[in-house]
PDB file of N, CA, C, O and CB in Angstrom:
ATOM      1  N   UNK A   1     -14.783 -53.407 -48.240  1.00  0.00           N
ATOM      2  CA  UNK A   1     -14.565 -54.600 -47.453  1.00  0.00           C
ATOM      3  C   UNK A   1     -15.455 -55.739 -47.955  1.00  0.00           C
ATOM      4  O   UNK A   1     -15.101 -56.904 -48.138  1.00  0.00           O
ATOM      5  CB  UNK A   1     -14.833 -54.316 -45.971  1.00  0.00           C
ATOM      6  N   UNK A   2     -16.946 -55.090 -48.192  1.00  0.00           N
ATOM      7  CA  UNK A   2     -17.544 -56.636 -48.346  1.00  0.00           C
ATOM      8  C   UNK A   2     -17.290 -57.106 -50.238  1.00  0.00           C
ATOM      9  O   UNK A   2     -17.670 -58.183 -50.696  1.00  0.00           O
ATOM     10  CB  UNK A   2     -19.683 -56.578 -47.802  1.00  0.00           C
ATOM     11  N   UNK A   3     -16.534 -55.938 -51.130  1.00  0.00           N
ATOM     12  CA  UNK A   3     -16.605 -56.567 -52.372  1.00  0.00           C
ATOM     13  C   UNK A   3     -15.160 -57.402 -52.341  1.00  0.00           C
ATOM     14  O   UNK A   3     -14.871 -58.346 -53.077  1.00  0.00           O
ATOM     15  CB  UNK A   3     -16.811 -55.427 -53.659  1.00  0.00           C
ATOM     16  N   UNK A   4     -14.195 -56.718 -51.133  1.00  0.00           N
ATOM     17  CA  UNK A   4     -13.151 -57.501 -51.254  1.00  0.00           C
ATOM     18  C   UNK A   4     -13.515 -58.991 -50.932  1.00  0.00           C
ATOM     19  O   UNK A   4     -13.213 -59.946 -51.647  1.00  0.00           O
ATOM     20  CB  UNK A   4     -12.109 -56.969 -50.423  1.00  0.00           C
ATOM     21  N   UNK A   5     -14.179 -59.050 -49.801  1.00  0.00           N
ATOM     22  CA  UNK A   5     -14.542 -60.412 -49.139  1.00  0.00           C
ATOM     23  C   UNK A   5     -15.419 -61.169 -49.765  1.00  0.00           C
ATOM     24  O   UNK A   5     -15.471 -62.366 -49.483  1.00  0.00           O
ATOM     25  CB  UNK A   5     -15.063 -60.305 -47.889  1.00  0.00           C
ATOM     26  N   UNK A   6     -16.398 -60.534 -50.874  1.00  0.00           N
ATOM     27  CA  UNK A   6     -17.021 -61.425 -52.139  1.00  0.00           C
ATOM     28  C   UNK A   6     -16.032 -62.137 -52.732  1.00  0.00           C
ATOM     29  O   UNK A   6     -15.883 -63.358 -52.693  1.00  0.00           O
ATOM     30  CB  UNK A   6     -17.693 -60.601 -53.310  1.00  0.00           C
ATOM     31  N   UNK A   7     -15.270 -61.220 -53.358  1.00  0.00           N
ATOM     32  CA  UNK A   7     -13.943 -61.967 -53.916  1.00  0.00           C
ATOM     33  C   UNK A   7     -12.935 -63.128 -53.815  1.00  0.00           C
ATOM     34  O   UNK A   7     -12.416 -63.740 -54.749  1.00  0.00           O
ATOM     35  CB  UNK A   7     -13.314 -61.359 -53.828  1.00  0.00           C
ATOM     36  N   UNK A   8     -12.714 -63.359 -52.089  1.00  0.00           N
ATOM     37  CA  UNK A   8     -12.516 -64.033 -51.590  1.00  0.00           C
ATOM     38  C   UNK A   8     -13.268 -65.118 -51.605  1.00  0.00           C
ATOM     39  O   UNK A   8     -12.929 -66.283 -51.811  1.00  0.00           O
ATOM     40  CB  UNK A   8     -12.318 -63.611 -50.878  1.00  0.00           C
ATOM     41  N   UNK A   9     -14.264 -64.692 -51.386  1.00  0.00           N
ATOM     42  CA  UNK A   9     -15.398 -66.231 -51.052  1.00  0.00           C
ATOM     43  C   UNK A   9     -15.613 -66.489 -52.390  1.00  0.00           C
ATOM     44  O   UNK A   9     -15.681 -67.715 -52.474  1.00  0.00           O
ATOM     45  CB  UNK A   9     -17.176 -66.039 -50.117  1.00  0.00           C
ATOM     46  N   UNK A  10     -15.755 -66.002 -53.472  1.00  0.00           N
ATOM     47  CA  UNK A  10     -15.860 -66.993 -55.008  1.00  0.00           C
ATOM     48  C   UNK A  10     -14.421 -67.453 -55.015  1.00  0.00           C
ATOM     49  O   UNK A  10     -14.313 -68.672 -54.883  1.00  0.00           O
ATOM     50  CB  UNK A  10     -16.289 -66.018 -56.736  1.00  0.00           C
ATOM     51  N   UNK A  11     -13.356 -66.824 -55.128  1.00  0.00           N
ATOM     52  CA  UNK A  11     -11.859 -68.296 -55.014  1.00  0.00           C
ATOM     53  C   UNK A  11     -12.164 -68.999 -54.366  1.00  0.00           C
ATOM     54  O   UNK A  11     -11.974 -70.025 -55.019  1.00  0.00           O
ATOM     55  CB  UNK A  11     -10.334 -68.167 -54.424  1.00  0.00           C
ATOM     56  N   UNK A  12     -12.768 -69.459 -52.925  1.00  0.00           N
ATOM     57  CA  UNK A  12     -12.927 -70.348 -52.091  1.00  0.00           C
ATOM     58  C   UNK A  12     -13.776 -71.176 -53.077  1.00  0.00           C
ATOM     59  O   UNK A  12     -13.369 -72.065 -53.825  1.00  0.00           O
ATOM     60  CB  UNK A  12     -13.472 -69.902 -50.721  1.00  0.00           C
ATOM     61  N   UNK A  13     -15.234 -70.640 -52.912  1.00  0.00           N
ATOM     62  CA  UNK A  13     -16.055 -71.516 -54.170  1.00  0.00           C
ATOM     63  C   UNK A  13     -15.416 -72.182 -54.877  1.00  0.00           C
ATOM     64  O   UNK A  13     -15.285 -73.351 -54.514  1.00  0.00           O
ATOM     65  CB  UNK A  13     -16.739 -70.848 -55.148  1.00  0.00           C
ATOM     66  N   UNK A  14     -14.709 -71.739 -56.242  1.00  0.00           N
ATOM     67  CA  UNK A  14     -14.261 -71.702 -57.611  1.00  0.00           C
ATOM     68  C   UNK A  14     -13.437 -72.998 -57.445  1.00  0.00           C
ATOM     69  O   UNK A  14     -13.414 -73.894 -58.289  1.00  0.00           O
ATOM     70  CB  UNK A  14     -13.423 -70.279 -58.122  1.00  0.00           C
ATOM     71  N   UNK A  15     -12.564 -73.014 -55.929  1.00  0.00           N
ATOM     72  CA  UNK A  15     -11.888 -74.280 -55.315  1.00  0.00           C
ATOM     73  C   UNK A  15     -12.459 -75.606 -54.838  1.00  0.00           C
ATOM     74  O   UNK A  15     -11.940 -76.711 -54.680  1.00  0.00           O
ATOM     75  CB  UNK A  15     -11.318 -73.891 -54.279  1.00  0.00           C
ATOM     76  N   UNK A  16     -13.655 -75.159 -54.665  1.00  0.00           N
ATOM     77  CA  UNK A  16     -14.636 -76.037 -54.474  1.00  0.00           C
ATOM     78  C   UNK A  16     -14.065 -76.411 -52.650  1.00  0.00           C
ATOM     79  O   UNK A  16     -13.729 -77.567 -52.393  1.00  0.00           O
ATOM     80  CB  UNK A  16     -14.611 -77.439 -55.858  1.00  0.00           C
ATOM     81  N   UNK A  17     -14.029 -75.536 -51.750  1.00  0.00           N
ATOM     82  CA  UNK A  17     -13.739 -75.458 -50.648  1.00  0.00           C
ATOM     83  C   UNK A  17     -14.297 -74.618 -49.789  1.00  0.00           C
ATOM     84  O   UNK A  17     -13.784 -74.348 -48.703  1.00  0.00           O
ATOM     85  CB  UNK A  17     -12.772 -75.364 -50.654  1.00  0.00           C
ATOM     86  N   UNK A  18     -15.573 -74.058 -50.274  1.00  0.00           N
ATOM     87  CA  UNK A  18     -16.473 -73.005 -49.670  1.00  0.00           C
ATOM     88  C   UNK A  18     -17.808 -73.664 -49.925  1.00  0.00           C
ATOM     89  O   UNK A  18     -18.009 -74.321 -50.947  1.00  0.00           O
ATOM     90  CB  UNK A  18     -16.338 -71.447 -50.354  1.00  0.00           C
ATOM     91  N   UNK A  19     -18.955 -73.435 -48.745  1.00  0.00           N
ATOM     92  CA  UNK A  19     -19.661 -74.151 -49.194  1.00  0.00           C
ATOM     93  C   UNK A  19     -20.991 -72.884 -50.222  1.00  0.00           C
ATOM     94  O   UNK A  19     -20.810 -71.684 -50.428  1.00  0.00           O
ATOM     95  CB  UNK A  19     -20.104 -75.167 -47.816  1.00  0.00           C
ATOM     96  N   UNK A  20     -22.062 -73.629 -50.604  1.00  0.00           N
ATOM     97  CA  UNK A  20     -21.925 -72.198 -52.252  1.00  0.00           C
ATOM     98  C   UNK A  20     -22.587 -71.594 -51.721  1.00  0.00           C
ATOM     99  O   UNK A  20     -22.279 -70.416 -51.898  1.00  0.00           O
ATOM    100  CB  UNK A  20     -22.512 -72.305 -54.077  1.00  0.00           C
ATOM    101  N   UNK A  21     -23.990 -71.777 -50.664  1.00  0.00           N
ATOM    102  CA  UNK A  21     -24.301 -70.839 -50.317  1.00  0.00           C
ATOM    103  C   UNK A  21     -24.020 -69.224 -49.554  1.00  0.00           C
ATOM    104  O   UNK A  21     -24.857 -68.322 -49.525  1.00  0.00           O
ATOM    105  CB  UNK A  21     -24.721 -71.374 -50.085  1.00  0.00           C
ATOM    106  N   UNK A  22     -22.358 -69.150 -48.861  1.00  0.00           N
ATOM    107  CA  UNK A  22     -22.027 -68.470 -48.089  1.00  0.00           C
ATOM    108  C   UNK A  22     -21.869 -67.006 -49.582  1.00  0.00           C
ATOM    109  O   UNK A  22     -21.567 -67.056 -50.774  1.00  0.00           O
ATOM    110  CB  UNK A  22     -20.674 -69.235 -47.062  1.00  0.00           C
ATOM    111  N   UNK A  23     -22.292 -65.808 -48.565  1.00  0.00           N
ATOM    112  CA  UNK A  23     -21.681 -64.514 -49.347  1.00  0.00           C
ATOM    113  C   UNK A  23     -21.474 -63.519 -48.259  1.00  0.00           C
ATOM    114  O   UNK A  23     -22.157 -63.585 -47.237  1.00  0.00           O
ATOM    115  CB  UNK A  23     -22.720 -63.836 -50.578  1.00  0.00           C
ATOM    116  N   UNK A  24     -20.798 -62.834 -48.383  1.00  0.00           N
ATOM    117  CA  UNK A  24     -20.105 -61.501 -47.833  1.00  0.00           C
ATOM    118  C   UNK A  24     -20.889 -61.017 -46.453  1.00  0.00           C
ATOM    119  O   UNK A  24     -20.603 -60.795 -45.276  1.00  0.00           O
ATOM    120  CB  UNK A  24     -20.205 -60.197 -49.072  1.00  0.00           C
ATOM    121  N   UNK A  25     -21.835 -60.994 -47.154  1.00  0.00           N
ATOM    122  CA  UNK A  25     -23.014 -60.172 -45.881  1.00  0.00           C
ATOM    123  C   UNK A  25     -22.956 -61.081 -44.504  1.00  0.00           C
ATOM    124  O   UNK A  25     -22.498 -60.757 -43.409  1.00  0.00           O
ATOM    125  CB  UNK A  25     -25.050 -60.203 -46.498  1.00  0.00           C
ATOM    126  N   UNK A  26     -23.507 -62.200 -44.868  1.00  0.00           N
ATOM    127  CA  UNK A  26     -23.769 -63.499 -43.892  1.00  0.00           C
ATOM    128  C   UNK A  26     -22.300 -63.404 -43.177  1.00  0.00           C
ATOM    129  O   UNK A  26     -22.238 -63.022 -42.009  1.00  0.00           O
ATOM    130  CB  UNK A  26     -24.116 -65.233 -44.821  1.00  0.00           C
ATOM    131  N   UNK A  27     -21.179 -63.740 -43.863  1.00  0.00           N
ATOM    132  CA  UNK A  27     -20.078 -63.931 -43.229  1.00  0.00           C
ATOM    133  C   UNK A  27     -19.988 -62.786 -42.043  1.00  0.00           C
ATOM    134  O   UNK A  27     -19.828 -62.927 -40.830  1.00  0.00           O
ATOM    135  CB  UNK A  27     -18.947 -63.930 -44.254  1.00  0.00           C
ATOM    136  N   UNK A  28     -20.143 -61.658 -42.809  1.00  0.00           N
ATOM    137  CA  UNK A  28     -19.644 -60.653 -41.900  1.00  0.00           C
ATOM    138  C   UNK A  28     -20.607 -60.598 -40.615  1.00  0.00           C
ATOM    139  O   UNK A  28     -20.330 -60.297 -39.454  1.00  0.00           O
ATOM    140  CB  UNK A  28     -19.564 -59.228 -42.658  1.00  0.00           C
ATOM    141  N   UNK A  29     -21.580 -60.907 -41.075  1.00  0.00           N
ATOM    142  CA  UNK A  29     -22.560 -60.774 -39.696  1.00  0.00           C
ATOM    143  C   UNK A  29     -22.601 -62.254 -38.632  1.00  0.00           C
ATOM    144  O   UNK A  29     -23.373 -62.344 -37.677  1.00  0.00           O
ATOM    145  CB  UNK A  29     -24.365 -60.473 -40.335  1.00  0.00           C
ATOM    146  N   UNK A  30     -21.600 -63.354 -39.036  1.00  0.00           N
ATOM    147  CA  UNK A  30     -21.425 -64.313 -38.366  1.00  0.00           C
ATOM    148  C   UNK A  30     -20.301 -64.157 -37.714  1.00  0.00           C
ATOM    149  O   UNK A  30     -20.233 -64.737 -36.630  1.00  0.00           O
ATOM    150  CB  UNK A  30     -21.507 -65.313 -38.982  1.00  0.00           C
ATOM    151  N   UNK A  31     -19.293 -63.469 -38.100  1.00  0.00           N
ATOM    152  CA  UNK A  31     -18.472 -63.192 -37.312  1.00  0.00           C
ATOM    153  C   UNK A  31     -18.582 -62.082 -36.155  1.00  0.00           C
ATOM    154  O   UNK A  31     -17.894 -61.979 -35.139  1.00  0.00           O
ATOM    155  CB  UNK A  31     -17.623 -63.031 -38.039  1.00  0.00           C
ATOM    156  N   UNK A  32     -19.906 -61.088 -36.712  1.00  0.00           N
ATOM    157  CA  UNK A  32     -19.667 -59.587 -35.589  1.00  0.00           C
ATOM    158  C   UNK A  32     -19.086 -60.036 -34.272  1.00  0.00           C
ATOM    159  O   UNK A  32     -18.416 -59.229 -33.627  1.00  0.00           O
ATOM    160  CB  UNK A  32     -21.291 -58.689 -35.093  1.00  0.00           C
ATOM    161  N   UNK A  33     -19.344 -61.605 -33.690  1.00  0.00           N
ATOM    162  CA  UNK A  33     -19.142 -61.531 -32.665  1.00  0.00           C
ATOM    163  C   UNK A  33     -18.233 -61.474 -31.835  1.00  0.00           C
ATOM    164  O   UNK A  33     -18.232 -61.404 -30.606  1.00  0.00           O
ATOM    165  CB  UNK A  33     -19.521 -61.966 -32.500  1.00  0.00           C
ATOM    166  N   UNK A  34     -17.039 -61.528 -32.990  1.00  0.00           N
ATOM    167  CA  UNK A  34     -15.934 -60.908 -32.318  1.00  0.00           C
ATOM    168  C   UNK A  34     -15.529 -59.701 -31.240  1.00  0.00           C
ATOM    169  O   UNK A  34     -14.928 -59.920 -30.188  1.00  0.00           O
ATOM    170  CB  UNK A  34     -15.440 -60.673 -33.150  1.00  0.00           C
ATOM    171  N   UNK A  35     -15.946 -58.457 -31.669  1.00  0.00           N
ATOM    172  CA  UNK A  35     -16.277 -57.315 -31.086  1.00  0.00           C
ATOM    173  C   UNK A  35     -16.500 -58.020 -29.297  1.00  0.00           C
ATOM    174  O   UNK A  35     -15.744 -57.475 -28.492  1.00  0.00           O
ATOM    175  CB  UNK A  35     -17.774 -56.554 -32.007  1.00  0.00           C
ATOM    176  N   UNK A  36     -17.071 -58.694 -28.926  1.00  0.00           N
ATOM    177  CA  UNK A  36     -17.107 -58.749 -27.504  1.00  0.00           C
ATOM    178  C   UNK A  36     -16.593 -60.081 -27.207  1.00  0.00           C
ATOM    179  O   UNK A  36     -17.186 -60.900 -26.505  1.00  0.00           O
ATOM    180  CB  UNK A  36     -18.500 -58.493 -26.901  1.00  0.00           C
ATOM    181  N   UNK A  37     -15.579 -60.246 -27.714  1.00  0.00           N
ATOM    182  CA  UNK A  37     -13.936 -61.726 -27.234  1.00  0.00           C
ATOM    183  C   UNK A  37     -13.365 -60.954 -26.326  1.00  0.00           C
ATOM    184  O   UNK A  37     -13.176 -61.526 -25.252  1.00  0.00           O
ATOM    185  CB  UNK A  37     -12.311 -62.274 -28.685  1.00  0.00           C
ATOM    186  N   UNK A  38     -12.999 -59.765 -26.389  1.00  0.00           N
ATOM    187  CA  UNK A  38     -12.427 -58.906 -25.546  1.00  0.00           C
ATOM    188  C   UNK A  38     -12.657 -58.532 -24.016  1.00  0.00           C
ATOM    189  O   UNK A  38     -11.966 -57.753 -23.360  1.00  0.00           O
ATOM    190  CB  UNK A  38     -12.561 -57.997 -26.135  1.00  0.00           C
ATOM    191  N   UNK A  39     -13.895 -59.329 -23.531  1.00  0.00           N
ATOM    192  CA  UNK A  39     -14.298 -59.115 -22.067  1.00  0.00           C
ATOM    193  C   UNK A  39     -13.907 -60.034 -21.715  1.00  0.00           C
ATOM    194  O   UNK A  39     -14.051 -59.817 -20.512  1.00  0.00           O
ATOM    195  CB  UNK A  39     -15.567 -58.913 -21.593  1.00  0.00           C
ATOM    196  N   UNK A  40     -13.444 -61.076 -21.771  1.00  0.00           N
ATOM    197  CA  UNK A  40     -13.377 -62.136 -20.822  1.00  0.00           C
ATOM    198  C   UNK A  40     -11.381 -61.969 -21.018  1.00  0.00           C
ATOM    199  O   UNK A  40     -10.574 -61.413 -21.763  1.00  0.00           O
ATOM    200  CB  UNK A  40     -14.448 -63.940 -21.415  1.00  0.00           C
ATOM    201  N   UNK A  41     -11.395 -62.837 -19.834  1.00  0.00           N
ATOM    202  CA  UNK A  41      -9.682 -63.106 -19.747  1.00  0.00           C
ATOM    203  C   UNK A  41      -9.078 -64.320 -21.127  1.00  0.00           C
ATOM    204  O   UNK A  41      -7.945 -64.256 -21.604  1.00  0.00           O
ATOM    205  CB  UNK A  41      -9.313 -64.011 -17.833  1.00  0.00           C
ATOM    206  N   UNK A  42     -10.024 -65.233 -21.505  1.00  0.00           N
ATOM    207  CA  UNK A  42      -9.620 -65.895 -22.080  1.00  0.00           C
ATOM    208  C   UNK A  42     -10.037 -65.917 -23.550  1.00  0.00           C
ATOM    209  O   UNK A  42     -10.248 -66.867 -24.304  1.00  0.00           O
ATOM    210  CB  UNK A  42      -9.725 -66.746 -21.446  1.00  0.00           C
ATOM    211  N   UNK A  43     -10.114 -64.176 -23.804  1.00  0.00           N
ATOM    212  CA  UNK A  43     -10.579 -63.903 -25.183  1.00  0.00           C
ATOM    213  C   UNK A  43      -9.858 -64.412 -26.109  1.00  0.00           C
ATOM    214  O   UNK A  43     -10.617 -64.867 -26.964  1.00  0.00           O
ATOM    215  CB  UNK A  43     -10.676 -62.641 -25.488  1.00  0.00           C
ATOM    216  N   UNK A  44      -8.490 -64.615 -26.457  1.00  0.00           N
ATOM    217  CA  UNK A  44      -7.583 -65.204 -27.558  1.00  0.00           C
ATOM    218  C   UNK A  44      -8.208 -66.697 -27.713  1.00  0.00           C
ATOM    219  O   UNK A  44      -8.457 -67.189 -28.814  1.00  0.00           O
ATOM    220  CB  UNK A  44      -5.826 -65.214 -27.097  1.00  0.00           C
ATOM    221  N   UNK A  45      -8.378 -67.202 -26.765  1.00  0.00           N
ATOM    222  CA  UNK A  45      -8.304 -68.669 -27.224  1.00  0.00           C
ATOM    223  C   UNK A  45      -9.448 -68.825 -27.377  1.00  0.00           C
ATOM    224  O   UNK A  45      -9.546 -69.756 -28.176  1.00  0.00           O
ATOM    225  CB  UNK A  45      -7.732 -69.732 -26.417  1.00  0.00           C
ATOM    226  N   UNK A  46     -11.305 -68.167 -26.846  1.00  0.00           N
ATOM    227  CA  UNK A  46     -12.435 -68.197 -27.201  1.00  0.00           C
ATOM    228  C   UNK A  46     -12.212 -67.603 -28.620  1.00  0.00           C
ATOM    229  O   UNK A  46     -12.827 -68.222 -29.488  1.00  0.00           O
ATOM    230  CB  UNK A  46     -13.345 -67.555 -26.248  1.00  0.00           C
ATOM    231  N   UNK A  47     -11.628 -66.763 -28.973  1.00  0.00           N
ATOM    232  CA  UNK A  47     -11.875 -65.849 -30.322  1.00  0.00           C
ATOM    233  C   UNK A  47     -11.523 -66.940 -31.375  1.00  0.00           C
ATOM    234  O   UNK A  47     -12.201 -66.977 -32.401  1.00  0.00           O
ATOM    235  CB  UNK A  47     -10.785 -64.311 -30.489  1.00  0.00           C
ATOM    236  N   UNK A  48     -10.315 -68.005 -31.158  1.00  0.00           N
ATOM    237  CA  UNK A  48     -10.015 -68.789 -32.136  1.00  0.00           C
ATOM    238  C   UNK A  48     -10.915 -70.185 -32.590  1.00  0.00           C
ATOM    239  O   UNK A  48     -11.046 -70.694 -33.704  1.00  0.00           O
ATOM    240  CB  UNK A  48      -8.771 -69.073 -31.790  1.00  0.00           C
ATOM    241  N   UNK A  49     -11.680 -70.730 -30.780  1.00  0.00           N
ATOM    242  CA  UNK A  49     -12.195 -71.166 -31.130  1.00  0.00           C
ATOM    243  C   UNK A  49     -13.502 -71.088 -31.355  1.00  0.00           C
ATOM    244  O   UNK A  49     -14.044 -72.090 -31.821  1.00  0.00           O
ATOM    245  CB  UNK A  49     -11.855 -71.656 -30.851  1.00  0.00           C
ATOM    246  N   UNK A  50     -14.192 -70.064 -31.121  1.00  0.00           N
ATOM    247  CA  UNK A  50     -15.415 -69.908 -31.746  1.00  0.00           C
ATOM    248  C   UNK A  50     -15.332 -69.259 -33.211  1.00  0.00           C
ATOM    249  O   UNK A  50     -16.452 -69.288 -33.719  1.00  0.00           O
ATOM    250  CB  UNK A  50     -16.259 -69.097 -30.838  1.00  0.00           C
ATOM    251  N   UNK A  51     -14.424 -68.712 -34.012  1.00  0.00           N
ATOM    252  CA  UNK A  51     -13.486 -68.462 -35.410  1.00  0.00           C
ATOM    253  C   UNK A  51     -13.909 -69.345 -35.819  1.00  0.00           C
ATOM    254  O   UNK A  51     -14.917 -69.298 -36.524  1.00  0.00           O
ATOM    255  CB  UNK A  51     -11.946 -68.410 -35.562  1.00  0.00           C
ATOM    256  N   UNK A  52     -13.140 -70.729 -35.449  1.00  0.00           N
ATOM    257  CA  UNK A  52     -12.726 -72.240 -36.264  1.00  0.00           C
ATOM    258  C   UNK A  52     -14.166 -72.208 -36.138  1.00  0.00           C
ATOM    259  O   UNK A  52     -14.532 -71.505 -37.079  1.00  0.00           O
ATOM    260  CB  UNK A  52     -11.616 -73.769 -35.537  1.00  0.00           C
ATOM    261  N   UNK A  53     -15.310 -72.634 -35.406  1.00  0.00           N
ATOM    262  CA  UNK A  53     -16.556 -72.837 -35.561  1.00  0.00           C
ATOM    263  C   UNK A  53     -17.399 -72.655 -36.671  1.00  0.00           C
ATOM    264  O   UNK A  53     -18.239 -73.444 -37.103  1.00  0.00           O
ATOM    265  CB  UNK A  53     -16.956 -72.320 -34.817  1.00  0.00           C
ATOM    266  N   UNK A  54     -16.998 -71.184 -37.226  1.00  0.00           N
ATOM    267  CA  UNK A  54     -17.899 -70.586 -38.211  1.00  0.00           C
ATOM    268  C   UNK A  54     -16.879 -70.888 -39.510  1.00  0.00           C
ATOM    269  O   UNK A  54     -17.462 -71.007 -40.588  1.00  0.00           O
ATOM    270  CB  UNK A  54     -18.337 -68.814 -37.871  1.00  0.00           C
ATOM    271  N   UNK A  55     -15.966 -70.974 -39.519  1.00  0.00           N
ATOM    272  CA  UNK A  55     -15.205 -71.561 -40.681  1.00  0.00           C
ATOM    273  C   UNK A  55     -15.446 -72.746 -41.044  1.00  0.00           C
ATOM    274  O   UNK A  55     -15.672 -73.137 -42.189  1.00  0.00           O
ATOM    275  CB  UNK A  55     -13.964 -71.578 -40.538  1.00  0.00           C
ATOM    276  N   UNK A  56     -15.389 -73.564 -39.735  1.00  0.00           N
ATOM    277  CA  UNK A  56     -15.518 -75.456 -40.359  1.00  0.00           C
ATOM    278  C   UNK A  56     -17.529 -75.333 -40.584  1.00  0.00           C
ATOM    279  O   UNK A  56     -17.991 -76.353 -41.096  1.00  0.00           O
ATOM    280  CB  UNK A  56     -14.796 -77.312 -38.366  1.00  0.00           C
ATOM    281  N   UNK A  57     -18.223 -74.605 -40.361  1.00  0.00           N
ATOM    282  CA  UNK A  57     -19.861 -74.373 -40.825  1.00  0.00           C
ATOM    283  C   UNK A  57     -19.622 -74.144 -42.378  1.00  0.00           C
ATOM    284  O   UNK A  57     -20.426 -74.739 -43.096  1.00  0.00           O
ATOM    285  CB  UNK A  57     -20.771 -72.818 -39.998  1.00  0.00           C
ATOM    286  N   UNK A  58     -18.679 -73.403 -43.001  1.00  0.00           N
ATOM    287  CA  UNK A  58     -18.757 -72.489 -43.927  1.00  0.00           C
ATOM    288  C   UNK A  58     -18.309 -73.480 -45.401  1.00  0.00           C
ATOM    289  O   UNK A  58     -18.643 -73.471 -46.586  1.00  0.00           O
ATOM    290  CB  UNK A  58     -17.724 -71.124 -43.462  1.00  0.00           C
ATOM    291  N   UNK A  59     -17.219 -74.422 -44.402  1.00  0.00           N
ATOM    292  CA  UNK A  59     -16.369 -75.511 -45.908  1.00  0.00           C
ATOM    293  C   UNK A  59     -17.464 -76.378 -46.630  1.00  0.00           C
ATOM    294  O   UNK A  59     -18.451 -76.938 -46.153  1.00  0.00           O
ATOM    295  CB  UNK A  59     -14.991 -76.979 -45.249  1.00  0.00           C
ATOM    296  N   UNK A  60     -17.076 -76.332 -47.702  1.00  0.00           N
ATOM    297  CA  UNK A  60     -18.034 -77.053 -48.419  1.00  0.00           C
ATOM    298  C   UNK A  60     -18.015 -78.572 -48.034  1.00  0.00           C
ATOM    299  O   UNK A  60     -16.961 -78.981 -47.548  1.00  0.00           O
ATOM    300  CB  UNK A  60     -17.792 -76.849 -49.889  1.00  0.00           C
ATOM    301  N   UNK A  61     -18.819 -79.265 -48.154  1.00  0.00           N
ATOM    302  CA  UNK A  61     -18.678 -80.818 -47.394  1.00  0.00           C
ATOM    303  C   UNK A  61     -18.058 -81.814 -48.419  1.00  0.00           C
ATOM    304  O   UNK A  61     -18.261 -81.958 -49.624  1.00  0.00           O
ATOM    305  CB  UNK A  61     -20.301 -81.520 -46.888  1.00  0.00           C
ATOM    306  N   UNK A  62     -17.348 -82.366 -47.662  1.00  0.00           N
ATOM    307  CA  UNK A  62     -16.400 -83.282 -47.954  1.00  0.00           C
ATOM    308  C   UNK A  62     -14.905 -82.378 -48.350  1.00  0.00           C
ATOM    309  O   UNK A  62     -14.024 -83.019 -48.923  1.00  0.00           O
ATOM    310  CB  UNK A  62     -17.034 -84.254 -49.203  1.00  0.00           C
ATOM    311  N   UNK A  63     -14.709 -81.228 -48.104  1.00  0.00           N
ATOM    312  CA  UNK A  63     -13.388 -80.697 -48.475  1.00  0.00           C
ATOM    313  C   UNK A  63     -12.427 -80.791 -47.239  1.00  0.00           C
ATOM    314  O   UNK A  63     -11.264 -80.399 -47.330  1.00  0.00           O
ATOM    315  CB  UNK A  63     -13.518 -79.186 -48.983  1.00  0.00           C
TER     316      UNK A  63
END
C-alpha cells in the first residue's frame, strides 16, 4: 500500500500538482482519521469534507 501510494504521490509531484514535501507515510497518517467518520450521523459528508481539507493542504501552491 504505502509503495503503491509513493508512486502515486511522485506522478502528482512529476505534474507539479503535489506539494514536494508530502510522502506516503505522512499521507497515510493524515488521513487515519477516517476510521472514526463512522460515529456520527453525518459521517459521508464530514468524511468528504474533512478529505478535501487534507488534499487542498497537500497541492502544490499555485496549482
Amino acid at each position: 500500500m504505502v509503495a503503491a501510494l509513493d508512486r502515486l504521490l511522485a506522478a502528482c509531484r512529476d505534474a507539479r500538482q503535489l506539494w514536494a514535501g508530502a510522502d506516503a507515510d505522512e499521507v497515510l497518517l493524515l488521513v487515519s482519521f477516517l476510521w472514526k467518520t463512522g460515529r456520527r450521523p453525518d459521517w459521508p459528508e464530514r468524511t468528504e469534507r474533512l478529505l478535501g481539507i487534507v488534499i487542498d493542504g497537500l497541492r502544490a501552491p499555485g496549482s
